[in-house]
PyMOL CGO cylinders between C-alpha atoms (Angstrom):
from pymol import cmd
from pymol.cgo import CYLINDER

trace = [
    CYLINDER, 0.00, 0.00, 0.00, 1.25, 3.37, -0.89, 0.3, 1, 1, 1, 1, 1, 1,
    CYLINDER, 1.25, 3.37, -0.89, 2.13, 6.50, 2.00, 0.3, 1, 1, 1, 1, 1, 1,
    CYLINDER, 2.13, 6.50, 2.00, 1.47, 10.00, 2.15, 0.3, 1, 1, 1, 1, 1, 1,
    CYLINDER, 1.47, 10.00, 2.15, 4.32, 12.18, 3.70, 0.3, 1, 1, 1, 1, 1, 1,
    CYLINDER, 4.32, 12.18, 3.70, 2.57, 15.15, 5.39, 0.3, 1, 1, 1, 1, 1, 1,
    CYLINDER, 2.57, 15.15, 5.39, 4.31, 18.10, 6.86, 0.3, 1, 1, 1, 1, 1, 1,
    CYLINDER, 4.31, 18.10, 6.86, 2.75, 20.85, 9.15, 0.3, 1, 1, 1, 1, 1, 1,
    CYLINDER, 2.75, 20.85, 9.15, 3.88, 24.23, 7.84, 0.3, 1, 1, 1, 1, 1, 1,
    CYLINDER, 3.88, 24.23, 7.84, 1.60, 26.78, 9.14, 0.3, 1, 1, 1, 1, 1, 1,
    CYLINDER, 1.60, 26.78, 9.14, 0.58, 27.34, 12.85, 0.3, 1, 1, 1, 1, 1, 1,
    CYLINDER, 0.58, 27.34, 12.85, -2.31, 25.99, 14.65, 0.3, 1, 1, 1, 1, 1, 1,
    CYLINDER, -2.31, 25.99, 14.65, -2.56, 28.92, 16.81, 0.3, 1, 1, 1, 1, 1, 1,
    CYLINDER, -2.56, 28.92, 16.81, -6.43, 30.61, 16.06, 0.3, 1, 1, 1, 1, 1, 1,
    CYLINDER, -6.43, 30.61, 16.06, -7.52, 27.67, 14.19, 0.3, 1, 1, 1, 1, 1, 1,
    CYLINDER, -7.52, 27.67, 14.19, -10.74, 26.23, 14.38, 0.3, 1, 1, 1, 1, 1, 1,
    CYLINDER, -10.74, 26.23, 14.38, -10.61, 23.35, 17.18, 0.3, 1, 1, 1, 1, 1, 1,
    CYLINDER, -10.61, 23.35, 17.18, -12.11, 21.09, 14.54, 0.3, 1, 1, 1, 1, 1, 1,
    CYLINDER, -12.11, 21.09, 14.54, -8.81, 21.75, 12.86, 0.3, 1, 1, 1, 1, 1, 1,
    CYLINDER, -8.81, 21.75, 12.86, -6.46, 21.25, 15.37, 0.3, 1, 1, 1, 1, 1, 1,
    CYLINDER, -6.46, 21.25, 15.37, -8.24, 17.91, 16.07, 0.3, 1, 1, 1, 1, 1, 1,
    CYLINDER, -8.24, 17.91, 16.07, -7.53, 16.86, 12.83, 0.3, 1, 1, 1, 1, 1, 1,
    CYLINDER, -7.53, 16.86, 12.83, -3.76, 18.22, 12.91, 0.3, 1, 1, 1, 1, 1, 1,
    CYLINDER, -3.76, 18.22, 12.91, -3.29, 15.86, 16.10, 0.3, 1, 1, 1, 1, 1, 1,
    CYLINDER, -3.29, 15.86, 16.10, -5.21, 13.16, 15.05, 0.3, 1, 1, 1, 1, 1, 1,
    CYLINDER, -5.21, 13.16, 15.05, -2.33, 12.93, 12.31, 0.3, 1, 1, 1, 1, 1, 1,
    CYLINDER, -2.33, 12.93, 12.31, 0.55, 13.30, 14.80, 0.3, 1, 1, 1, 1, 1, 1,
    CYLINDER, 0.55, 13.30, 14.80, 1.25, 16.62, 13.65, 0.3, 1, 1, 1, 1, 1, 1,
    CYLINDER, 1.25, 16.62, 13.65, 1.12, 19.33, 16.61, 0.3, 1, 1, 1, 1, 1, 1,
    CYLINDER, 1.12, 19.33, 16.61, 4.03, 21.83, 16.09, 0.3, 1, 1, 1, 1, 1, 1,
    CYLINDER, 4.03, 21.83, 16.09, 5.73, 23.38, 12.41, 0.3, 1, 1, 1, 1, 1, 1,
    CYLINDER, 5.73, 23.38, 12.41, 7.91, 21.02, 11.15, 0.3, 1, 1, 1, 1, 1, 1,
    CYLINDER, 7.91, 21.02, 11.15, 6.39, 17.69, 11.95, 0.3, 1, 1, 1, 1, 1, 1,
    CYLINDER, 6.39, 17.69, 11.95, 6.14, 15.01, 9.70, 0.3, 1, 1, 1, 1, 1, 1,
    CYLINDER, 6.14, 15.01, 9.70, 4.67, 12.33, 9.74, 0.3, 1, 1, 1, 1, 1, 1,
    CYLINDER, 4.67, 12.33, 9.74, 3.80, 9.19, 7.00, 0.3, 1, 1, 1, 1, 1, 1,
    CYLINDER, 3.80, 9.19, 7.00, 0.20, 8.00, 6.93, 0.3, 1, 1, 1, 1, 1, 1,
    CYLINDER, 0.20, 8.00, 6.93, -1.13, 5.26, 4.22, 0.3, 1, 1, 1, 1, 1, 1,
    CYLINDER, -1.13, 5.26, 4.22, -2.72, 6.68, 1.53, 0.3, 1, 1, 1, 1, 1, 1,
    CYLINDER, -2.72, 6.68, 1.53, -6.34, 5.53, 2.11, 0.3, 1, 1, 1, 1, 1, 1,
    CYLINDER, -6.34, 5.53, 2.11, -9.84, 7.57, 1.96, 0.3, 1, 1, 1, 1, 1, 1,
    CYLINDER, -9.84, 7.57, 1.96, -9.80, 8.17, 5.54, 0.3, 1, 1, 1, 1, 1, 1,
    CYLINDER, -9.80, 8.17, 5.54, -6.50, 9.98, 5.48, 0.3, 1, 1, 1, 1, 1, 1,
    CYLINDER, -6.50, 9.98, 5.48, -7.44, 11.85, 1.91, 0.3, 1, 1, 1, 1, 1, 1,
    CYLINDER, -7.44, 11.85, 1.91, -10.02, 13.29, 3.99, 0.3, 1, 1, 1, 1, 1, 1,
    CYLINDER, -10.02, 13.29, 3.99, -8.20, 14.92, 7.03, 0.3, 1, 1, 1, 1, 1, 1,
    CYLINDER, -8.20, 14.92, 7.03, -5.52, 16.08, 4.38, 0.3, 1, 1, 1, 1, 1, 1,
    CYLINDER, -5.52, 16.08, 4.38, -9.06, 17.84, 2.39, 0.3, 1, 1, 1, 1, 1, 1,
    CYLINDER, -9.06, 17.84, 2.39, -9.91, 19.26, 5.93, 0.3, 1, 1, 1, 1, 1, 1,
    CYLINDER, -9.91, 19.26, 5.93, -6.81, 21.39, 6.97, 0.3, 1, 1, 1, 1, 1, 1,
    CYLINDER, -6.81, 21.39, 6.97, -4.98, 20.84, 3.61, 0.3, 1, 1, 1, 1, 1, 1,
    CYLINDER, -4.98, 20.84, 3.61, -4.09, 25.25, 4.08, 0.3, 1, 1, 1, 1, 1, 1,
    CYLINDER, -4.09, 25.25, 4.08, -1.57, 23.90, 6.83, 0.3, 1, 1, 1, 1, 1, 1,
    CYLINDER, -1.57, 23.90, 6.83, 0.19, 21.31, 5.27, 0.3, 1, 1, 1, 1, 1, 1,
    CYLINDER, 0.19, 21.31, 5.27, 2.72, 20.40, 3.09, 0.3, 1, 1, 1, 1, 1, 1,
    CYLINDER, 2.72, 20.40, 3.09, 1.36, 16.66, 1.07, 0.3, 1, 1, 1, 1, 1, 1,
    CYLINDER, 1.36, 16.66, 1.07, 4.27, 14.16, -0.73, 0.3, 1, 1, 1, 1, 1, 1,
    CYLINDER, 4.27, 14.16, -0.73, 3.58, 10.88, -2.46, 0.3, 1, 1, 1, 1, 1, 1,
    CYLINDER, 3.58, 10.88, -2.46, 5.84, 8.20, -1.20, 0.3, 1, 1, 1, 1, 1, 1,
]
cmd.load_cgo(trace, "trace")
């Protein structure tokens, strides 16, 4: 199965607490994380949600 890298690049500070769910939900809670999910519908849609703060790479 394929991977997603995904990359926080913009703050979560004055985000919508939806958002920041999502952001954590991923592993991603400061600028600069990474973090490799599998490339499935579930994670397509989180990456849809906040896509504005991140930084998406096919693996």
């Amino acid at each position: 199965m394929a991977n997603i890298k995904i990359e926080l690049v913009k703050s979560l500070n004055g985000r919508l607490d939806k958002h920041i769910a999502t952001a954590k939900s991923l592993g991603l809670t400061k600028i600069g994380d990474k973090t490799v999910q599998p490339d499935n519908p579930q994670t397509k849609g989180k990456i849809a949600q906040i896509g504005y703060l991140l930084k998406v790479t096919e693996e």
